[in-house]
N, C-alpha and C positions, 0 to 999 in steps of 0.2 A: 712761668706763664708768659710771660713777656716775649721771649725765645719762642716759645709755640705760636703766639700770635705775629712774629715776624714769619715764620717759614707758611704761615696759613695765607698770610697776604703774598707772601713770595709764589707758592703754588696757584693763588686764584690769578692775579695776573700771568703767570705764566698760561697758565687757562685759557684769560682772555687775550693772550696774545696768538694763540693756537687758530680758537673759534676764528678772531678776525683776519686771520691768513687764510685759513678755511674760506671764511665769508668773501675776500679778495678772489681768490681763485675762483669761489662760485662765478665770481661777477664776470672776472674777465670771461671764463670759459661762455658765459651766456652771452657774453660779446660777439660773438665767433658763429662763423658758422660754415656751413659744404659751399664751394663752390667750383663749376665746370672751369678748367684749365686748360683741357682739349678735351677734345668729342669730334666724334663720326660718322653720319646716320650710314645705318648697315642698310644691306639687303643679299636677298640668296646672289652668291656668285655666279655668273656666267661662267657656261661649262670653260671658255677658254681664258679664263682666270682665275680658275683653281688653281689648287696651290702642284707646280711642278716635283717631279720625282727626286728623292723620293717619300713625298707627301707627308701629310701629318703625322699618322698611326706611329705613336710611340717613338717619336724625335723632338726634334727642338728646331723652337722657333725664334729671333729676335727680330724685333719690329722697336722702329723710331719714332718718337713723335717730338714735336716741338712745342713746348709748354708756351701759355701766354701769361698769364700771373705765378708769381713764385710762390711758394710758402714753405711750411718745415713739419706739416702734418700730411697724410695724401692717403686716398683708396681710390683703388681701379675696379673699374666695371667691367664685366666681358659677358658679349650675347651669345647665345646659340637660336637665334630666334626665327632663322628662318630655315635648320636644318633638322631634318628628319629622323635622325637618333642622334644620343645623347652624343657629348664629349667628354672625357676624363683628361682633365689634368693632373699632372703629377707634383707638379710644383711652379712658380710662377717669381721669377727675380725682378725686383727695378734696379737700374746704375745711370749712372750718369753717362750719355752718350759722346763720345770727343767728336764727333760730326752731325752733321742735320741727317744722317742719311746716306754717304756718301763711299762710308765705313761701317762695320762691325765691331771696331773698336768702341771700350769702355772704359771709364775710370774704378779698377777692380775695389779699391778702397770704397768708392760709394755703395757699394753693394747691398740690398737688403732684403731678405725673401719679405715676400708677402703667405699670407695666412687666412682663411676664408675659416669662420666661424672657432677658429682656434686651429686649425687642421691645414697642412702645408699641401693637401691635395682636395681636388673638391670635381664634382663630376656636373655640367653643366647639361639639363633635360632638354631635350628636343624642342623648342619653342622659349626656352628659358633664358634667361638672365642671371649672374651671380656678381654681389659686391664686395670687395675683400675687406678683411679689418684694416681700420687707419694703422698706419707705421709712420715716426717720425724717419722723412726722409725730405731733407731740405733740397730744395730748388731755387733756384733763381730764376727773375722773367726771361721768356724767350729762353728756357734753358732748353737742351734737347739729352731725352730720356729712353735709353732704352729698355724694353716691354720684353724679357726672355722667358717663352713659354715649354715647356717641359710635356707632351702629349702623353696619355697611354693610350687607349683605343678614340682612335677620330678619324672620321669620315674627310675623303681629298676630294669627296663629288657633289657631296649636300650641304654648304660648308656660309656661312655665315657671314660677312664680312663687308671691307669697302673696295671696290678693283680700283677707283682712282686717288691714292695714296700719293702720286707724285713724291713716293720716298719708298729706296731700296729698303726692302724685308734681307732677311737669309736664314736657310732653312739647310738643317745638320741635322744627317742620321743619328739615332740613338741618343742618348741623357748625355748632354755636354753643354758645356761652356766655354767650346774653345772653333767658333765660328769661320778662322781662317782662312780656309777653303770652301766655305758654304755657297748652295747654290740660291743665287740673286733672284727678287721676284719683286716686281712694282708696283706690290697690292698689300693689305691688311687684312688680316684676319679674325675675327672673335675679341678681338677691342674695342670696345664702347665707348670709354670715356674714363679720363684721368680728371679726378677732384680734390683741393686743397683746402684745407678749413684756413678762414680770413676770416678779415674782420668786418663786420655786420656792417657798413658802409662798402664794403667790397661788392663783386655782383657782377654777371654775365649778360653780357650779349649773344644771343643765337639768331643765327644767319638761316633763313629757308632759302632754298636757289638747286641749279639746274650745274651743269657744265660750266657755265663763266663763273660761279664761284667755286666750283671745283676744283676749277684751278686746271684747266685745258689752254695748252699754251703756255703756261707758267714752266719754268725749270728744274726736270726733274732733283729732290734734293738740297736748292735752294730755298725752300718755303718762302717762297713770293710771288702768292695769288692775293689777289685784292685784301682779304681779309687778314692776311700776313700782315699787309704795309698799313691796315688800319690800327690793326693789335702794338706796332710799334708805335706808329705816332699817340696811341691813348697812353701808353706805358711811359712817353717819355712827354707829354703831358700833365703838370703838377696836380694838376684837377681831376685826372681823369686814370692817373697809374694803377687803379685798381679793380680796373676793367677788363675781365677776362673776354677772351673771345671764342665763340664754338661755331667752326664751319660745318652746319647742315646741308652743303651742298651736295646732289648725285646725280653724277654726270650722265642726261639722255633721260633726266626727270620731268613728268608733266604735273600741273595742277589739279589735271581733274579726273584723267582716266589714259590708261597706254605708259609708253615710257618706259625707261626703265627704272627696278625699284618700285615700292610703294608711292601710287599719285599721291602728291603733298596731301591731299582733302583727306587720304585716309593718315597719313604718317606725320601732321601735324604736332599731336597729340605729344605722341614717344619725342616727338625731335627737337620742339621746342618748351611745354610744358613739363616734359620729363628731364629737365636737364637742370641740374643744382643751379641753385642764386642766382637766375634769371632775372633781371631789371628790364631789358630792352630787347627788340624783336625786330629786324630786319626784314622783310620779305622782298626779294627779289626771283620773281619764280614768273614763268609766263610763254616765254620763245618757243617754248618745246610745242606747246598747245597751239600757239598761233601760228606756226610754220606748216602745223599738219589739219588746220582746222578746214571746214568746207563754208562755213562762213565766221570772218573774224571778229564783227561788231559783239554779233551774240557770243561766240569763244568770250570775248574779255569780259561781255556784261556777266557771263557765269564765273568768270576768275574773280569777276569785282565781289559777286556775292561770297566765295569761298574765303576773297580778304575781308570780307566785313566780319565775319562769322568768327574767325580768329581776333580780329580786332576785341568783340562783344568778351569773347570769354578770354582776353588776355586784361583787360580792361577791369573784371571782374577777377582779378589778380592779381592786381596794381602794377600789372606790367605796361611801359609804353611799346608803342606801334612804328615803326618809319616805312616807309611804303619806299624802295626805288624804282626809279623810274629802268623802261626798258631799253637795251642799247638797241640801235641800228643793225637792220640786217640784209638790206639791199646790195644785192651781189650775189647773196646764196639762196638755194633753190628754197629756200623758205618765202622769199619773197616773192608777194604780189602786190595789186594794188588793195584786194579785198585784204588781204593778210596787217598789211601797212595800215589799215582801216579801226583795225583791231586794237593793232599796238599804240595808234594815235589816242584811240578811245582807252584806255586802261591806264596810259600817259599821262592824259588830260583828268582822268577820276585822282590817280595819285597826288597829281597838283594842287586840285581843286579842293578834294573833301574838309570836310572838317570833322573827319572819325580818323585820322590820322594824327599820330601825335610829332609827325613831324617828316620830311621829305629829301632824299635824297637825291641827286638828280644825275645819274650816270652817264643818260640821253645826253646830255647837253656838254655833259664834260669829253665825251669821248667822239662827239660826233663832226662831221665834215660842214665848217660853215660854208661853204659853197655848193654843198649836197646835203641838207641839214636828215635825210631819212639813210644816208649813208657813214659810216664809220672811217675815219680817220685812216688812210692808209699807211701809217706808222704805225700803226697800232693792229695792223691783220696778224692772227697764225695762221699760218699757212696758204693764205691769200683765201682763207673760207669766207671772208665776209661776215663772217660770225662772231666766233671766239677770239678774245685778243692774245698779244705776245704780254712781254713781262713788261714790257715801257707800260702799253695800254691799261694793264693790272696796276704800275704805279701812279697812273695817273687816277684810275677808277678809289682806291685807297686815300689816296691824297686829296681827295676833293669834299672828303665827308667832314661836314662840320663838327669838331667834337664837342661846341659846346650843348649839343642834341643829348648827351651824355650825363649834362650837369645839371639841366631844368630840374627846377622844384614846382612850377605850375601844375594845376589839376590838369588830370587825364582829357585826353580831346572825349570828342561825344560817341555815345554810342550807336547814336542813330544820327541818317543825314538831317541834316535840318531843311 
């Protein structure tokens, strides 16, 4: 009896040592959750950014990206959203990239297919979206990961994607994995977004913007557009290292209507609400509208209302808001004085509100103190007066406060006072 009653207590704590492993892992796993590591707001390709010969249909594709938070869990997202019949994929590999870009080369060892609902092929509908099952596949911050896609029937004319990629793609006839000779292309294609499960304190920032966040000017392959050199300095910030960052910049994007790509008013939604573990929202969006506007006061007073509107229902999402200010563009045919009218007024709304949860100020970092509506001539590409080079990109990065990142203060207001 005695003997029965040792192995009785032997198995009940064995029991509960079970349950409370169980119960441990519940907890952590409930710790955890998706968050955006990279992302790309898509839009239909221009005809002269399609992808070169000989095109998708039933070849292969590898495409770069450069991660901002690491982790050891991941699912990628890929759109077909703005083309007009379906795309089959056949298969779809991540590996670890040995360049930003630069190469084709991978670390074959890190290799791991991915799987879309259990199935190593998955067909993406005309308008559609698909997200693959999570794969333990560790990354480090700032790692760069290559995306190898595998086609069967896909369209090279109606095709999905981002044309300012600032990182070589390369595109191989037929089912392979051996890129060496591929032919080179400066765009992405049907990649959404790459997401790491972190931890519940982890969380992303998404960037709304035009061309200078896109990263025009920046170097090809180098990933150093503003939002690069912000992504590092948060990572290597003790407070702040678990701040992903997602460039929703598209380059020749407006606010409100024209441009190219979805005007922000419509593609808000998908680019920064639709984007895992979103804490913070950047809006720097504006130029495009105010360089083509017939009058610029009203242009910003309607940009002012399209930020308030985001503001309201990010607000009601516990997300914060920072409004950047607009760079200088005196020099390029976007300038007037009405134009300059505009950018003053949407400048001075940024500064002033108090439905902003906090202020960047680009204007000021990057501009000419002796021509305070003109940009720094250090800082021109290509002498447009517009867009900067990569100094100008590291100065616009480096000027961001990251303790914006760390407040625990209530949300600014929803309405002006």
């Amino acid at each position: 009896m005695a003997c029965q009653n040792i192995i009785g207590d032997v198995r009940m704590k064995r029991a509960a040592l079970i349950l409370s492993f169980l119960l441990v892992a519940g907890v952590a796993s409930a710790k955890r959750h998706w968050v955006g590591t990279w992302g790309t707001a898509p839009q239909l390709v221009e005809r002269h950014n399609n992808p070169p010969a000989p095109g998708l249909d039933n070849n292969s594709l590898r495409q770069i990206v450069q991660v901002s938070i690491g982790g050891k869990k991941v699912r990628l997202k890929l759109t077909n959203e703005f083309s007009k019949e379906n795309t089959e994929i056949k298969a779809v590999e991540l590996a670890i990239a040995k360049t930003a870009g630069s190469s084709s080369e991978i670390d074959e060892a890190s290799t791991v297919s991915l799987t879309f609902d259990g199935q190593a092929s998955v067909t993406i509908p005309a308008g559609g979206t698909v997200v693959s099952d999570a794969v333990k596949f560790p990354i480090q911050n700032r790692q760069n990961v290559a995306v190898t896609i595998h086609y069967g029937a896909a369209s090279s004319t109606s095709v999905s994607g981002h044309p300012g990629s600032r990182t070589t793609s390369y595109l191989k006839a037929g089912n392979t994995t051996d890129f060496s000779d591929a032919i080179k292309t400066d765009h992405w294609y049907h990649i959404l977004a790459l997401e790491v499960e972190a931890p519940m304190k982890s969380g992303a920032v998404a960037i709304l913007g035009n061309s200078i966040t896109d990263g025009r000017g920046s170097t090809t392959n180098q990933q150093n557009r503003w939002a690069d050199v912000l992504s590092r300095r948060l990572l290597d910030n003790k407070a702040t290292r678990g701040v992903g960052v997602l460039n929703m910049g598209i380059g020749g994007n407006c606010v409100l209507r024209g441009g190219l790509g979805p005007a922000a008013v419509n593609r808000y939604q998908r680019d920064l609400f639709g984007q895992e573990g979103v804490k913070w929202i950047i809006l720097f969006e504006a130029v495009n509208d105010l360089g083509s506007s017939r009058n610029g006061v009203q242009t910003a007073e309607r940009i002012i209302e399209v930020y308030k509107q985001i503001i309201r229902e990010a607000h009601q999402k516990g997300i914060r808001v920072f409004g950047a200010t607009i760079t200088p563009f005196k020099g390029n045919n976007y300038y007037s004085e009405d134009h300059e009218k505009g950018r003053s007024t949407l400048n001075t709304w940024i500064r002033t509100t108090k439905m902003l949860d906090g202020v960047i100020d680009f204007d000021q970092a990057v501009r000419n103190p002796q021509d305070t509506i003109a940009m720094q001539r250090d800082f021109l590409f290509e002498n447009d007066w517009l867009h900067l080079n990569a100094k100008g990109y590291e100065t616009m990065g480096s000027c961001i406060d990251l303790s914006l990142f760390t407040k625990t203060a209530p949300l600014a207001a929803d309405e002006e006072e």
